[in-house]
TIMI-2910 file (N, C-alpha, C, CB; in pm, 1 decimal, decimal comma, always signed):
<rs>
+----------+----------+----------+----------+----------+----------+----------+----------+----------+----------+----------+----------+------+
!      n_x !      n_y !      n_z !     ca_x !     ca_y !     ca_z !      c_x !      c_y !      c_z !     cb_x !     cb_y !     cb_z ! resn !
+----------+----------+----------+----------+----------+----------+----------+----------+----------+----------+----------+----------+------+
!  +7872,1 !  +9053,7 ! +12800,9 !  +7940,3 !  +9176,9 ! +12827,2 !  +8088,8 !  +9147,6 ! +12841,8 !  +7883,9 !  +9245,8 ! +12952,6 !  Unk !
!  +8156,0 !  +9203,4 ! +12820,2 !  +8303,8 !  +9199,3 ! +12805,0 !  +8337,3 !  +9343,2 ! +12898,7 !  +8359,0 !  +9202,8 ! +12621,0 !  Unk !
!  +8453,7 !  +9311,6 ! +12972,9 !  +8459,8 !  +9379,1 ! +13060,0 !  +8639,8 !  +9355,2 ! +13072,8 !  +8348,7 !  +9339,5 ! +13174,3 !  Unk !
!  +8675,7 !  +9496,0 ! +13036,9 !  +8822,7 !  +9506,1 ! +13008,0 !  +8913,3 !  +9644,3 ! +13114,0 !  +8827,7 !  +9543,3 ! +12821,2 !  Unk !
!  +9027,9 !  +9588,7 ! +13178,6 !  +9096,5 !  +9696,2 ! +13254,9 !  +9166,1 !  +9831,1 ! +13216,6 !  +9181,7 !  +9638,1 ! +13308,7 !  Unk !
!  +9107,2 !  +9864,7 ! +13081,0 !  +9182,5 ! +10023,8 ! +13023,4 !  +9044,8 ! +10096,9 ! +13021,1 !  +9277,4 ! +10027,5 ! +12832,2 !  Unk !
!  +9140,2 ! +10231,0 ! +12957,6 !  +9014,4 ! +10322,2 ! +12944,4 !  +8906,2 ! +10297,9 ! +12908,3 !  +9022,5 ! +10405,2 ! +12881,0 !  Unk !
!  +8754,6 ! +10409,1 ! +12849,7 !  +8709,4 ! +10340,7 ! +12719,0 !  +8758,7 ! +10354,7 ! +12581,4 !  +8591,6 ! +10367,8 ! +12703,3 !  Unk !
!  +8864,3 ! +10436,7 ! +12561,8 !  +8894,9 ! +10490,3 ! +12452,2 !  +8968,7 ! +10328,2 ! +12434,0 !  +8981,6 ! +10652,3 ! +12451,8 !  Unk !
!  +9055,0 ! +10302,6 ! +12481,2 !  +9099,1 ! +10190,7 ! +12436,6 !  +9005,8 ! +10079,4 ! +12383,0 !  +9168,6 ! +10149,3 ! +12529,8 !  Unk !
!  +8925,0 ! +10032,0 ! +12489,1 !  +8812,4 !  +9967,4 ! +12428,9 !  +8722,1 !  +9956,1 ! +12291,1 !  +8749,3 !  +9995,6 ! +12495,8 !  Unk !
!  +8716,9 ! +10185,3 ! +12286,7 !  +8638,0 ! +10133,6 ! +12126,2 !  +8789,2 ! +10084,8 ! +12014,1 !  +8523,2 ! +10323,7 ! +12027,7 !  Unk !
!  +8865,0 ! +10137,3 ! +12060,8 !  +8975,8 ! +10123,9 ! +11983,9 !  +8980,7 !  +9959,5 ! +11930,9 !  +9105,6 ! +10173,3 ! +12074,6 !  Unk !
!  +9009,9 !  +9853,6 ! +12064,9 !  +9036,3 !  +9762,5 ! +12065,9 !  +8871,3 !  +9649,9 ! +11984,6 !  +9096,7 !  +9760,0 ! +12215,5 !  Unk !
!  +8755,8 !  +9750,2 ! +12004,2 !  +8627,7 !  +9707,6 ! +11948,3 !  +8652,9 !  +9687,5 ! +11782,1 !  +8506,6 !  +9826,5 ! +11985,2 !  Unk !
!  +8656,0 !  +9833,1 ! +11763,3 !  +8714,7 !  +9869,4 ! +11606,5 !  +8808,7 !  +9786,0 ! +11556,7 !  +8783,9 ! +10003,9 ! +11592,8 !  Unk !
!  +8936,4 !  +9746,5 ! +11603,9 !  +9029,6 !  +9636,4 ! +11547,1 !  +8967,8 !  +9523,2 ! +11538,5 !  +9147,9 !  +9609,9 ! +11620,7 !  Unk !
!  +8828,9 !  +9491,2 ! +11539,2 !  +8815,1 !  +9339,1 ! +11538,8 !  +8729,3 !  +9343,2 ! +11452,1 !  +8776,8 !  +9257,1 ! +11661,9 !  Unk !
!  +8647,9 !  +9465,1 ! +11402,8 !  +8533,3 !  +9472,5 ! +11330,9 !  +8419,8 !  +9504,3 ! +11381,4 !  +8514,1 !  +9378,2 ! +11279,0 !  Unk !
!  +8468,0 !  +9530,5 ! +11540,8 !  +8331,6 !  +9532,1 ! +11595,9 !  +8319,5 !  +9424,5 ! +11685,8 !  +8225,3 !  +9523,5 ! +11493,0 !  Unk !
!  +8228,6 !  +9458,9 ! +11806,8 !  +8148,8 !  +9316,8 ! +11828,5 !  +8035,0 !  +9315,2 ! +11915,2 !  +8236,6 !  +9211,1 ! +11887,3 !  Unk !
!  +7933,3 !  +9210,9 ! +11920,0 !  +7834,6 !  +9187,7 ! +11948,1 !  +7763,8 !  +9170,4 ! +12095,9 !  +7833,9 !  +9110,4 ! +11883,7 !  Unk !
!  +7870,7 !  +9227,6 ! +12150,5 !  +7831,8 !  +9253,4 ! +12297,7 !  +7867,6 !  +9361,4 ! +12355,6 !  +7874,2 !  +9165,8 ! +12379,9 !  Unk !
!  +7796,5 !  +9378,3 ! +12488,1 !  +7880,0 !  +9548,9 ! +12500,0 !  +7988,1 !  +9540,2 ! +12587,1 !  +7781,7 !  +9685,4 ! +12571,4 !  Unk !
!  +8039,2 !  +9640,0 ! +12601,8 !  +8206,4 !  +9646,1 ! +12640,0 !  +8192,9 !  +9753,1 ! +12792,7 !  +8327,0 !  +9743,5 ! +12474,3 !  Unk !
!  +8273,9 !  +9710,0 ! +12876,0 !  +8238,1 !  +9788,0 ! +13032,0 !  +8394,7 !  +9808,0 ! +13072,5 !  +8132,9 !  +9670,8 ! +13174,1 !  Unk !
!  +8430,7 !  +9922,0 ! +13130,1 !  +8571,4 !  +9888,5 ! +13158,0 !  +8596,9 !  +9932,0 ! +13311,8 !  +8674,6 !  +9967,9 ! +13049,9 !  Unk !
!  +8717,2 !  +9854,8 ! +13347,9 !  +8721,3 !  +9841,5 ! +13467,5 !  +8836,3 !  +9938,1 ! +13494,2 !  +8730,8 !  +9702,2 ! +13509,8 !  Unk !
!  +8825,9 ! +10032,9 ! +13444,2 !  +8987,0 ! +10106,7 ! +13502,1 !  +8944,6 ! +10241,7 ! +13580,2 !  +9113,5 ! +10163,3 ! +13347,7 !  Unk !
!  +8815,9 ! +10266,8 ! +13622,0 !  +8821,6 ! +10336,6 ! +13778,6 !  +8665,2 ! +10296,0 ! +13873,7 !  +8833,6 ! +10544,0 ! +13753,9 !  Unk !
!  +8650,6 ! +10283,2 ! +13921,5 !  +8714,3 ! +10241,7 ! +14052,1 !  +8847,0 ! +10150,0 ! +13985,7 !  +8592,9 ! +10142,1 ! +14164,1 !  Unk !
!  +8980,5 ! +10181,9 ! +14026,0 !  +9069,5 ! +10100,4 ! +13946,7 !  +9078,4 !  +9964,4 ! +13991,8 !  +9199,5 ! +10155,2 ! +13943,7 !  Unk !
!  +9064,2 !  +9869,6 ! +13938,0 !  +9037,1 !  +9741,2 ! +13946,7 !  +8897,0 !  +9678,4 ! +14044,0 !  +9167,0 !  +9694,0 ! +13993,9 !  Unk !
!  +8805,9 !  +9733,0 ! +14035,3 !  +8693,7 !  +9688,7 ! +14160,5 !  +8642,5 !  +9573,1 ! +14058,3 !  +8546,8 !  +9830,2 ! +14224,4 !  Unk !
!  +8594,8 !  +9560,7 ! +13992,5 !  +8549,2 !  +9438,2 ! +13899,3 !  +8637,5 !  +9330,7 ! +13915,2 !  +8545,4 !  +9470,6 ! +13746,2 !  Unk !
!  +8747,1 !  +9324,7 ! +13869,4 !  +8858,5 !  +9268,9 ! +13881,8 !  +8907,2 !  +9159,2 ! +14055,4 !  +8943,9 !  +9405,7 ! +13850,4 !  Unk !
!  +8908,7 !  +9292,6 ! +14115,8 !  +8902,2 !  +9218,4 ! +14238,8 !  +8755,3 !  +9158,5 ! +14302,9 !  +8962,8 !  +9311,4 ! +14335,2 !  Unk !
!  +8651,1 !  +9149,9 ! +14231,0 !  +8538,6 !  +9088,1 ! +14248,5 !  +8533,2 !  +8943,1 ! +14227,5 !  +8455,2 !  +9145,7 ! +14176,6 !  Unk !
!  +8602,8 !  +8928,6 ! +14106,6 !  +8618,6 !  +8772,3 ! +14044,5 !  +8788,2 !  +8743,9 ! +14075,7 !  +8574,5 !  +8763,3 ! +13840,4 !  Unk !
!  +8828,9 !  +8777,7 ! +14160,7 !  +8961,0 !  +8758,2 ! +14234,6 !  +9049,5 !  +8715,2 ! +14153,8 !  +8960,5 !  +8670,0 ! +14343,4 !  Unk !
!  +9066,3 !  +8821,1 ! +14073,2 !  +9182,7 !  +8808,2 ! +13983,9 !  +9257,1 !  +8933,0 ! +13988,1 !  +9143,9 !  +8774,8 ! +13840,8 !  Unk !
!  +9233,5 !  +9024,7 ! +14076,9 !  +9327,2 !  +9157,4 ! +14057,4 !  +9464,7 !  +9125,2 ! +14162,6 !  +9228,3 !  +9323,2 ! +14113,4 !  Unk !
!  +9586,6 !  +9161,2 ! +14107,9 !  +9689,6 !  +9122,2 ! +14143,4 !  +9720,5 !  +9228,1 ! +14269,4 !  +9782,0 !  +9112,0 ! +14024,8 !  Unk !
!  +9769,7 !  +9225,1 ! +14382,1 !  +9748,7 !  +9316,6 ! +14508,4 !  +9888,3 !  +9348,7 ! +14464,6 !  +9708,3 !  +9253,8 ! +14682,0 !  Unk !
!  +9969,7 !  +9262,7 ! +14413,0 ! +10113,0 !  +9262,6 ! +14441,6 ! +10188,9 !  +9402,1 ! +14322,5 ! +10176,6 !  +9074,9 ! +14405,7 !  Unk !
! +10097,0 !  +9376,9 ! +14218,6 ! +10171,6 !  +9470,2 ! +14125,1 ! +10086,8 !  +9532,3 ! +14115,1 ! +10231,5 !  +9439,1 ! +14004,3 !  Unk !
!  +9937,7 !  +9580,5 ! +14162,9 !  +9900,7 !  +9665,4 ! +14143,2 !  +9772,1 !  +9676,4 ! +14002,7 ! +10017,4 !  +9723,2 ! +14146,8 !  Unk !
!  +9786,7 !  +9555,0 ! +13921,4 !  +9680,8 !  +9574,4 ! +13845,9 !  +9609,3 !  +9433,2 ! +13837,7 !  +9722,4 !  +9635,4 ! +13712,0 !  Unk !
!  +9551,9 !  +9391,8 ! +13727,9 !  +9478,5 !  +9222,8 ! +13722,0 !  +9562,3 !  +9175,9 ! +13645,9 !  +9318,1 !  +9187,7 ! +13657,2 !  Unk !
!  +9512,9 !  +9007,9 ! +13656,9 !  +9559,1 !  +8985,6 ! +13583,0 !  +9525,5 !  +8922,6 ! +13487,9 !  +9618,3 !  +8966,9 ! +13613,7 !  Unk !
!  +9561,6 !  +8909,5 ! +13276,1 !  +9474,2 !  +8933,4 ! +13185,7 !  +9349,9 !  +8785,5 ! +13214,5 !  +9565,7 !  +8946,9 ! +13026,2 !  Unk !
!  +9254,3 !  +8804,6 ! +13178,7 !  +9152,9 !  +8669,0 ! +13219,2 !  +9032,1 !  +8700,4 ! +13144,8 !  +9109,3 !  +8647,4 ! +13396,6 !  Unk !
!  +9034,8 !  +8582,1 ! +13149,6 !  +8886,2 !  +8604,9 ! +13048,3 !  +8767,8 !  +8496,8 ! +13161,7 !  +8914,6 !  +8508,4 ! +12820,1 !  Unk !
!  +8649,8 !  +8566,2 ! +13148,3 !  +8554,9 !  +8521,6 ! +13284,2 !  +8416,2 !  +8536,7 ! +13198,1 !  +8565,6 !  +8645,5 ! +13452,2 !  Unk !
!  +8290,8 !  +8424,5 ! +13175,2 !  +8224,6 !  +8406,2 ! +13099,1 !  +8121,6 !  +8362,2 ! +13188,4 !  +8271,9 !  +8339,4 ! +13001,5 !  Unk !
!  +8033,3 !  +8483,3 ! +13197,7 !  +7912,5 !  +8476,9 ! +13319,6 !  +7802,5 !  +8471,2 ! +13250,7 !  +7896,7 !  +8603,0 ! +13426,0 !  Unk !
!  +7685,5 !  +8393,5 ! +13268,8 !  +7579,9 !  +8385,8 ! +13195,2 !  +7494,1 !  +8490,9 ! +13231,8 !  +7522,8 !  +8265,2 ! +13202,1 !  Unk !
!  +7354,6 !  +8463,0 ! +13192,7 !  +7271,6 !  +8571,4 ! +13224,1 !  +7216,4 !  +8553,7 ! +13363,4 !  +7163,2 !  +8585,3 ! +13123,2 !  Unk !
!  +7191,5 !  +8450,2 ! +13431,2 !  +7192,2 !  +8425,2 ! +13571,5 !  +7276,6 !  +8458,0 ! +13620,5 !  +7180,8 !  +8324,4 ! +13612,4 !  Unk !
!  +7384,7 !  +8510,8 ! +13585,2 !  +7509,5 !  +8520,2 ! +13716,5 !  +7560,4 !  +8403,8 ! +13739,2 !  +7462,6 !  +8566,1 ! +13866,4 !  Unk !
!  +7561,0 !  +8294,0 ! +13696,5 !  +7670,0 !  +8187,5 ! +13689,2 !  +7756,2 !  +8216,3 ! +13605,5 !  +7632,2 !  +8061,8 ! +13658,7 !  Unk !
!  +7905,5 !  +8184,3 ! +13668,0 !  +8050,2 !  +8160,3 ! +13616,9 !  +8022,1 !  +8034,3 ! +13527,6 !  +8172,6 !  +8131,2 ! +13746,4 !  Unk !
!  +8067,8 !  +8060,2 ! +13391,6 !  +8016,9 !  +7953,5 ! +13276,5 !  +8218,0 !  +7879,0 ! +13270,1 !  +7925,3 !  +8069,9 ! +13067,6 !  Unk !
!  +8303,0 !  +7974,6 ! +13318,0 !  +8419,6 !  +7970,2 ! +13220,4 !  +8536,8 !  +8132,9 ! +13268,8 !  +8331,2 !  +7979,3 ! +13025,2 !  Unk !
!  +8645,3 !  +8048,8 ! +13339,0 !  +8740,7 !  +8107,0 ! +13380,0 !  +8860,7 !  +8079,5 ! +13287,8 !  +8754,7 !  +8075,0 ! +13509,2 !  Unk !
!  +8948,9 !  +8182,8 ! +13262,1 !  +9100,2 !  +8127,6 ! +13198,6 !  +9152,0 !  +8223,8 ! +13281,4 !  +9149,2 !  +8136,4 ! +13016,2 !  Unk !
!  +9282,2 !  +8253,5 ! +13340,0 !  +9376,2 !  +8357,3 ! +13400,8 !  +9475,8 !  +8346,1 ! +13331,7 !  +9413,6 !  +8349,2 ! +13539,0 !  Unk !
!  +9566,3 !  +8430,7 ! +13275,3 !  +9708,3 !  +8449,6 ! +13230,5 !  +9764,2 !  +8498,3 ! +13297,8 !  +9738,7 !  +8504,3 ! +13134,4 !  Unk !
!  +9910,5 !  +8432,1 ! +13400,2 !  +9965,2 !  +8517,4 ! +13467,2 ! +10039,9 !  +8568,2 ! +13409,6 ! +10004,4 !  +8490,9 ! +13557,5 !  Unk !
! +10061,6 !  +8644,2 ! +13450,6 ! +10213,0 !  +8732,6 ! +13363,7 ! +10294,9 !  +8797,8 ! +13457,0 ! +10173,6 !  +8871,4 ! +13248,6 !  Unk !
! +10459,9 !  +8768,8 ! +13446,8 ! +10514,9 !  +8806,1 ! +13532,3 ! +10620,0 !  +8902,5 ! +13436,0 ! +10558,3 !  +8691,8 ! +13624,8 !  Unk !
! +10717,5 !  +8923,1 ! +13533,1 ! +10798,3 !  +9014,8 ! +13517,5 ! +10961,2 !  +8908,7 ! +13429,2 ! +10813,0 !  +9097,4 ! +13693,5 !  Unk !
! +10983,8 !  +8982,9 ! +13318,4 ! +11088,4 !  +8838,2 ! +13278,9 ! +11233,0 !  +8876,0 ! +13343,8 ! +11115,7 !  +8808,4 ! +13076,5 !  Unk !
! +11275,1 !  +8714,8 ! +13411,4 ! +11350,5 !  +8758,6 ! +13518,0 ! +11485,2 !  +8680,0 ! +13486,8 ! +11279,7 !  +8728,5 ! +13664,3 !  Unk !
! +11499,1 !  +8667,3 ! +13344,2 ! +11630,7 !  +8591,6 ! +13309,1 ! +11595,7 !  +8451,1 ! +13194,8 ! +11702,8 !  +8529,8 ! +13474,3 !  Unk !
! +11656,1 !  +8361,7 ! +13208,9 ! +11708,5 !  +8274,8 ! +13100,1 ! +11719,3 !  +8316,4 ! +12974,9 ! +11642,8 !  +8171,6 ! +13087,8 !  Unk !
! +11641,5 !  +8228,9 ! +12886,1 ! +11655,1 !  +8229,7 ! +12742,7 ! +11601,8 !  +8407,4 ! +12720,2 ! +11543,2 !  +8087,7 ! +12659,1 !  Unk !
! +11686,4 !  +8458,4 ! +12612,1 ! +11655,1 !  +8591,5 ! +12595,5 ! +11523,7 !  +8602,2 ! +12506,4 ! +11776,3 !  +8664,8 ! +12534,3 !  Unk !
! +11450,1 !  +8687,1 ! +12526,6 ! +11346,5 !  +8618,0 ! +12418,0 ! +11349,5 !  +8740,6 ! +12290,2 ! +11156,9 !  +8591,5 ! +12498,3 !  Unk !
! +11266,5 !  +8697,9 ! +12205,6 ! +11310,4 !  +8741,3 ! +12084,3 ! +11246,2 !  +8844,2 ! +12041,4 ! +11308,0 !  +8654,1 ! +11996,0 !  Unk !
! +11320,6 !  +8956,7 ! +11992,1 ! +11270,3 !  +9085,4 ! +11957,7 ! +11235,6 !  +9124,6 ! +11831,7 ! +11347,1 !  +9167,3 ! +11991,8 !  Unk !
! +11132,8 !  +9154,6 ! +11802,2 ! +11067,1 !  +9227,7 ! +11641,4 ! +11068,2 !  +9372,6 ! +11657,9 ! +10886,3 !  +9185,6 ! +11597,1 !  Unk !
! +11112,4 !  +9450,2 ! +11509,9 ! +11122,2 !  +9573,1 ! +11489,4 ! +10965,7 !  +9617,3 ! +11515,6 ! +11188,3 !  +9601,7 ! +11348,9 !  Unk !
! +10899,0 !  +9760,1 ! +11527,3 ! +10766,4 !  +9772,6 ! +11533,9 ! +10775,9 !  +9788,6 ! +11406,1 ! +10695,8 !  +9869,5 ! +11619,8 !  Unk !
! +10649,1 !  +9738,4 ! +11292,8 ! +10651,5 !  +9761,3 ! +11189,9 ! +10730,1 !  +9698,1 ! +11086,6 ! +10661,9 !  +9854,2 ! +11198,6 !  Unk !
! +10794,6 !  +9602,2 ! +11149,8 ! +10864,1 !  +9497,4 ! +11061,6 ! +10813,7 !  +9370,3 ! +11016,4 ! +10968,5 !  +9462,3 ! +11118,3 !  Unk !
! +10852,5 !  +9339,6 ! +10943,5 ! +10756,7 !  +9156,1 ! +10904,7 ! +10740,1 !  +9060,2 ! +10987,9 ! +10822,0 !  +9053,5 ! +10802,0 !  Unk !
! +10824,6 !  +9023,9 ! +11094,2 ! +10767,9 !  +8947,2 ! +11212,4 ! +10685,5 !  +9045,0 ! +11296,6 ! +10885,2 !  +8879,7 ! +11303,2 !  Unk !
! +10690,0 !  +9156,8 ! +11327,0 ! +10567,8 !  +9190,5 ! +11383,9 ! +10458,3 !  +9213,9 ! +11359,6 ! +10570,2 !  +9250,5 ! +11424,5 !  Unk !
! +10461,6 !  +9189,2 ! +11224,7 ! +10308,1 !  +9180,0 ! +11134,6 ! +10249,7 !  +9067,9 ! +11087,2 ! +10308,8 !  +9247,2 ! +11011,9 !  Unk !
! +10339,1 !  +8983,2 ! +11147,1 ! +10319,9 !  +8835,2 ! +11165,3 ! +10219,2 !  +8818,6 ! +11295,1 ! +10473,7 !  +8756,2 ! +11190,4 !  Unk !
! +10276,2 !  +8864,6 ! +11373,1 ! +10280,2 !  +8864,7 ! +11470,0 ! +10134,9 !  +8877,7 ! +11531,1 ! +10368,3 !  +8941,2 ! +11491,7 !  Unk !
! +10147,4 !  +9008,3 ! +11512,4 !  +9997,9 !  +9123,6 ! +11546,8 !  +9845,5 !  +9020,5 ! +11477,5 ! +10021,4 !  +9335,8 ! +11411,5 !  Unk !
!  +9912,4 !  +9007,0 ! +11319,3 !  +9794,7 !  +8965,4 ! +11272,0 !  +9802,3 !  +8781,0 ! +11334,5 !  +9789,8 !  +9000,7 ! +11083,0 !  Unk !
!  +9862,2 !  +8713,1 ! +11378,8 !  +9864,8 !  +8591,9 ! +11438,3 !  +9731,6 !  +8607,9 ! +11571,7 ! +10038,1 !  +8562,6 ! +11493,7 !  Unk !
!  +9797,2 !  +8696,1 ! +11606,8 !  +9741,5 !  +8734,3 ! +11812,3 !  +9632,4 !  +8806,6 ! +11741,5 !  +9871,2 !  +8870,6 ! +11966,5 !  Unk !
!  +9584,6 !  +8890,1 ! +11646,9 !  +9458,3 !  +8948,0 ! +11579,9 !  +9373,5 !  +8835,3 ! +11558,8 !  +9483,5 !  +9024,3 ! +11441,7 !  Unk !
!  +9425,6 !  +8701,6 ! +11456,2 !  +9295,6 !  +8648,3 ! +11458,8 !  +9290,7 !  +8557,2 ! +11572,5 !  +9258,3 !  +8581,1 ! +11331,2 !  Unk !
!  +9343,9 !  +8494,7 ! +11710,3 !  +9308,6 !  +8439,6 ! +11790,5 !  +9203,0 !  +8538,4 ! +11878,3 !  +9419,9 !  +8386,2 ! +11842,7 !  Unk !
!  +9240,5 !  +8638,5 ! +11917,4 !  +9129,1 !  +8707,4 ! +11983,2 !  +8996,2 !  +8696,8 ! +11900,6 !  +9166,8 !  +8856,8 ! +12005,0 !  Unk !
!  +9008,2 !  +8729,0 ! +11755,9 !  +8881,4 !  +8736,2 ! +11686,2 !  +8792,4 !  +8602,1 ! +11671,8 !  +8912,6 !  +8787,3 ! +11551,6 !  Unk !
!  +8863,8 !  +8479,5 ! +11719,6 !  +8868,9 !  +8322,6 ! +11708,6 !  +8766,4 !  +8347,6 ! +11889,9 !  +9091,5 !  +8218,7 ! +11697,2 !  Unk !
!  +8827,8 !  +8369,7 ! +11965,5 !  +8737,5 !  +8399,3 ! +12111,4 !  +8683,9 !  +8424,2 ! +12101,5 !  +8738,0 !  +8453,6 ! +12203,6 !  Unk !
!  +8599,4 !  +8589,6 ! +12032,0 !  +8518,2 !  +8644,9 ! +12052,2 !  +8446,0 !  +8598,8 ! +11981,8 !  +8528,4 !  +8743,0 ! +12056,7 !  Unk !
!  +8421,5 !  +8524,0 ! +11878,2 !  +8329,7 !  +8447,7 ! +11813,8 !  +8269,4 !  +8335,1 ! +11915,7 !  +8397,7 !  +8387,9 ! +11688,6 !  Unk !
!  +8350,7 !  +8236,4 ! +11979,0 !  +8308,6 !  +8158,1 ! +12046,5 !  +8247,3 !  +8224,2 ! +12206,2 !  +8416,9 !  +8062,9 ! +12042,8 !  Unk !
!  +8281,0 !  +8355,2 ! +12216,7 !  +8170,5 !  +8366,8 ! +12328,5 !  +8047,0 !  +8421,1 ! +12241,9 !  +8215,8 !  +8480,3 ! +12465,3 !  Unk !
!  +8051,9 !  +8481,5 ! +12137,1 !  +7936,5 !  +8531,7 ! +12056,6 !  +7803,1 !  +8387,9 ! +12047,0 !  +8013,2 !  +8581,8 ! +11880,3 !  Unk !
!  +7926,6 !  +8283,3 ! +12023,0 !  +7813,2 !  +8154,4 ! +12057,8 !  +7708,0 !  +8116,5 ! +12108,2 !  +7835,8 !  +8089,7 ! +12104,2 !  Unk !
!  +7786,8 !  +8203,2 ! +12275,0 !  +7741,3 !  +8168,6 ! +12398,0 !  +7589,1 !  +8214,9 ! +12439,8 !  +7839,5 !  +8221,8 ! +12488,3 !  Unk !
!  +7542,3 !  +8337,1 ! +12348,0 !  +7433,4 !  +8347,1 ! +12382,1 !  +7302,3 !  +8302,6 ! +12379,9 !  +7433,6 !  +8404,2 ! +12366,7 !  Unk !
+----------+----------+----------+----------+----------+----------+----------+----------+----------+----------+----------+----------+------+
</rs>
């Protein structure tokens, strides 16, 4: 089960961009963050989680944690901006498109 912090509309949305996939999809955005703060990753400080991927078997064992923190960018190097719809961002999109699709295969593994 995959279990994501937006609507469900986003979800089938985000289902559909991949082709689909082989598990079902649960989302955590009301009770807003209660899932989230279950596997103690919801952030108190800003208010939402933070992105993670958490790989529970069918017993209820934790197989596999990753957390991404993500903060707020608070200076140095400026980082680099793509037009929407321009050639680095279609670089881009489809780069970060097939790594997610690269995950979800390897939890598809998992069963």
């Amino acid at each position: 089960m995959g279990v994501l912090c937006d609507s469900v509309y986003t979800l089938k949305a985000w289902a559909d961009s991949l082709g689909g996939v082989k598990y079902p999809l649960a989302s955590d955005y009301w009770p807003h963050g209660a899932v989230s703060r279950l596997y103690g990753v919801f952030n108190e400080e800003i208010g939402r989680p933070e992105r993670s991927i958490i790989v529970v078997d069918a017993g209820g064992i934790i197989r596999y944690i990753e957390v991404a923190t993500i903060r707020r960018y608070t200076g140095g190097e400026s980082p680099s901006l793509s037009r929407l719809g321009g050639t680095d961002w279609a670089k881009t999109r489809a780069r970060v498109k097939k790594a997610v699709q690269e995950i979800a295969q390897e939890l598809d593994k998992l069963d």
